[in-house]
C-alpha positions as CSV (number, residue, x, y, z in Angstrom):
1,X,201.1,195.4,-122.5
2,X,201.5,192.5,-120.1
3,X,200.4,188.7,-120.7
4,X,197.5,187.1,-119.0
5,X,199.1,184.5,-116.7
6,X,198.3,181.0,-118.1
7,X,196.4,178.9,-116.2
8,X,197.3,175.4,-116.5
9,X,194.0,173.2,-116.2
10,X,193.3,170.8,-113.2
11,X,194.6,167.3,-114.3
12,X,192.0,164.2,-114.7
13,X,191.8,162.0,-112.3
14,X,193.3,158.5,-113.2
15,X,190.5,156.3,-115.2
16,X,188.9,153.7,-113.9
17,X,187.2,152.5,-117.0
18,X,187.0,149.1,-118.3
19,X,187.8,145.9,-117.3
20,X,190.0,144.9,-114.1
21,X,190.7,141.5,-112.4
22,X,193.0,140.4,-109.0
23,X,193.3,138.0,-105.9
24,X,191.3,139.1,-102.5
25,X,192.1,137.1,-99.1
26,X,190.0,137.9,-96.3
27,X,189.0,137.4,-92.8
28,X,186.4,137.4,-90.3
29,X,186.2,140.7,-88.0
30,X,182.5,139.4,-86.5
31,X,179.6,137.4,-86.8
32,X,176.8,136.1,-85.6
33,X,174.0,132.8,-86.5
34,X,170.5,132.2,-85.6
35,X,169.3,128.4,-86.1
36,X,165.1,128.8,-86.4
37,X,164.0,126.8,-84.5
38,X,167.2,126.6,-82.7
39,X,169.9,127.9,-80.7
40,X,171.6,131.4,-81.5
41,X,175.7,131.8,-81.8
42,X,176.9,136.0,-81.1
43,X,180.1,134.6,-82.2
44,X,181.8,133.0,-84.9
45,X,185.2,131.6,-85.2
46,X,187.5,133.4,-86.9
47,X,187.6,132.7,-90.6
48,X,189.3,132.9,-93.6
49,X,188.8,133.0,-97.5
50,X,191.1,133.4,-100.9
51,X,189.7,134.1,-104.1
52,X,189.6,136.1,-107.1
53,X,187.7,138.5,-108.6
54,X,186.8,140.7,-111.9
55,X,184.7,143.4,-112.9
56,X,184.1,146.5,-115.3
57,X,183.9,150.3,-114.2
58,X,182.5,153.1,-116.2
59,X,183.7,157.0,-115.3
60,X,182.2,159.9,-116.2
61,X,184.1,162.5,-115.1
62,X,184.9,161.8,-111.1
63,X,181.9,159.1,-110.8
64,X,182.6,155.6,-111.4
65,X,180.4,152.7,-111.4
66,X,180.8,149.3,-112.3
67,X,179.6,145.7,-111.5
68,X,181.8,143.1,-110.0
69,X,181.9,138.8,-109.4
70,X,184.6,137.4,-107.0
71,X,184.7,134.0,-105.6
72,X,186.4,132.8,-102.5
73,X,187.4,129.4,-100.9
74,X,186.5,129.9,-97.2
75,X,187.2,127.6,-94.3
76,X,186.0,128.8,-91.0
77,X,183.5,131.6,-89.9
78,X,181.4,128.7,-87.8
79,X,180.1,128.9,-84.0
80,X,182.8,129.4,-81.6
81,X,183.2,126.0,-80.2
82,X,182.5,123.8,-83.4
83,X,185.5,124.2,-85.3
84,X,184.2,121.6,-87.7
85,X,181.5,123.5,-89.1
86,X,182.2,126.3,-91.6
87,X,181.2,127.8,-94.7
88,X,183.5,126.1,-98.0
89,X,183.1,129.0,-100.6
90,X,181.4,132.8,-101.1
91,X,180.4,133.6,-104.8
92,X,179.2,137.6,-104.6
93,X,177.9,139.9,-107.0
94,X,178.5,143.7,-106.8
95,X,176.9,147.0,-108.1
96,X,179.7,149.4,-107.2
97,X,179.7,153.1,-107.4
98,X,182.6,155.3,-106.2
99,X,184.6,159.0,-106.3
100,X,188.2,158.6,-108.4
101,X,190.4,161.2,-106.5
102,X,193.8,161.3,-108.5
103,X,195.3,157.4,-108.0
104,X,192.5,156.3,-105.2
105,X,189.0,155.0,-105.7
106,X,186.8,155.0,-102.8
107,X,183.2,153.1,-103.7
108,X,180.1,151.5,-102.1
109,X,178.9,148.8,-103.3
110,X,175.7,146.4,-102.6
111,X,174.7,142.8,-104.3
112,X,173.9,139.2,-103.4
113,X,176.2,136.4,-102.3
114,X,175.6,132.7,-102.5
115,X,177.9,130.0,-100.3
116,X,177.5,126.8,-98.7
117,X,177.9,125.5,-94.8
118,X,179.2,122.4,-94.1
119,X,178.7,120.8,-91.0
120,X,180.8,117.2,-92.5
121,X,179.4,115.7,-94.1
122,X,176.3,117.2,-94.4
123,X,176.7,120.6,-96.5
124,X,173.2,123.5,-97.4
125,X,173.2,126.4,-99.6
126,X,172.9,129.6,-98.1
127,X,172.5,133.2,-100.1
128,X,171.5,136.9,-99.1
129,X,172.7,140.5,-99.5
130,X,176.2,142.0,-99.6
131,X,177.0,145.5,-99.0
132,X,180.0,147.3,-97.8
133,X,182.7,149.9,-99.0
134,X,186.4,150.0,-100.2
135,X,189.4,151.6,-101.6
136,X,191.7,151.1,-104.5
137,X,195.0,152.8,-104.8
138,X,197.0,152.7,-108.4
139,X,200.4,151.8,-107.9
140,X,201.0,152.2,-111.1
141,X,199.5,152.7,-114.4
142,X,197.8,149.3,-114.4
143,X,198.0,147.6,-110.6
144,X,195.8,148.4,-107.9
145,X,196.0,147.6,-104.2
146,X,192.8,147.8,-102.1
147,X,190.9,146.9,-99.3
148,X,187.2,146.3,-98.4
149,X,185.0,146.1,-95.6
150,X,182.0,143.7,-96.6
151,X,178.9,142.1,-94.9
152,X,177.4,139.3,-95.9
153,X,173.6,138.4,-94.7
154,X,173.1,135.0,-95.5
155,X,170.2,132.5,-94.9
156,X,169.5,128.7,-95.9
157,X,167.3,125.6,-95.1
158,X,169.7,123.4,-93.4
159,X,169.4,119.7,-93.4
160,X,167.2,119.7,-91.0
161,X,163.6,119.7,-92.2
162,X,162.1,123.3,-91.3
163,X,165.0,124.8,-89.9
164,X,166.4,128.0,-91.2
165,X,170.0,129.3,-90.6
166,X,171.1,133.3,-90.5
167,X,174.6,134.2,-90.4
168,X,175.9,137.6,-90.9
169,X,179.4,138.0,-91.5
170,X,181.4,140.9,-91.1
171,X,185.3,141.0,-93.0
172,X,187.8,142.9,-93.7
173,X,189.4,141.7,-97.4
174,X,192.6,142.9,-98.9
175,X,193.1,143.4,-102.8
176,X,196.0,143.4,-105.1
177,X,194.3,143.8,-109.0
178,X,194.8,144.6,-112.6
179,X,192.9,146.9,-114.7
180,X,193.2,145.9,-118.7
């Protein structure tokens, strides 16, 4: 009588669960801003921010989802032609949901982002959606590297009475974390 052949069961992805922190740095791929009433900008300088960030996943299975902060410095992401206006900082709140496939985590994720513009002295707040996707890759147990894709749609009263400003930013941030 032979043996059934054993059948050695699929191995779990890598868990995602629980808490997780880590440094972004980003820049500006494009942009626009809109000045009601005023003039429009297609462009916007190139642009820079460094920050960190830190969040909490739950998995079930290959589905993870999880909410995340991060704050950035920024300098930058003005009109082309006024280098001496920019935004200072980008504080954004994520829901994130996402596929675990062995070490890698692709997710969406969509949430609200605050920030001020600063045309010197003179500085506003401005706030709006944030949506965009990404990738995490374990390198090993316990440290990630990642990248996102992220736009921001921001709006603000600026210091001029009744005028609005809209900026949409579009960036590319890299990721180096640690989940705990």
């Amino acid at each position: 009588m032979t043996e059934p052949p054993i059948i050695a069961p699929l191995p779990a992805p890598e868990t995602w669960e629980g808490a997780y922190g880590g440094i972004t740095a980003g820049t500006r791929m494009s942009g626009d801003m809109t000045y009601t009433p005023g003039p429009s900008y297609p462009s916007l300088e190139p642009g820079r921010n460094v920050g960190l960030f830190g969040g909490y996943n739950v998995q079930n299975g290959k589905l993870v989802f999880g909410g995340e902060v991060a704050y950035s410095r920024a300098s930058g992401y003005g009109p082309v032609g006024f280098p001496t206006e920019n935004f200072t900082y980008f504080l954004d709140g994520k829901l994130r949901a996402g596929l675990a496939t062995d070490r890698v985590l692709f997710y969406g994720f969509a949430g609200y982002t605050t920030g001020s513009y600063e045309i010197s002295p003179v500085t506003w707040n401005v706030s709006g959606a944030n949506y965009g996707i990404g990738v995490d890759a374990l390198v090993n147990d316990n440290f990630f590297l990642g990248g996102e894709f992220i736009i921001r749609n921001l709006s603000g009263d600026t210091n001029i009475p009744g005028q609005v400003q809209d900026t949409t930013i579009r960036a590319l941030q890299l990721r180096a974390g640690w989940k705990f």
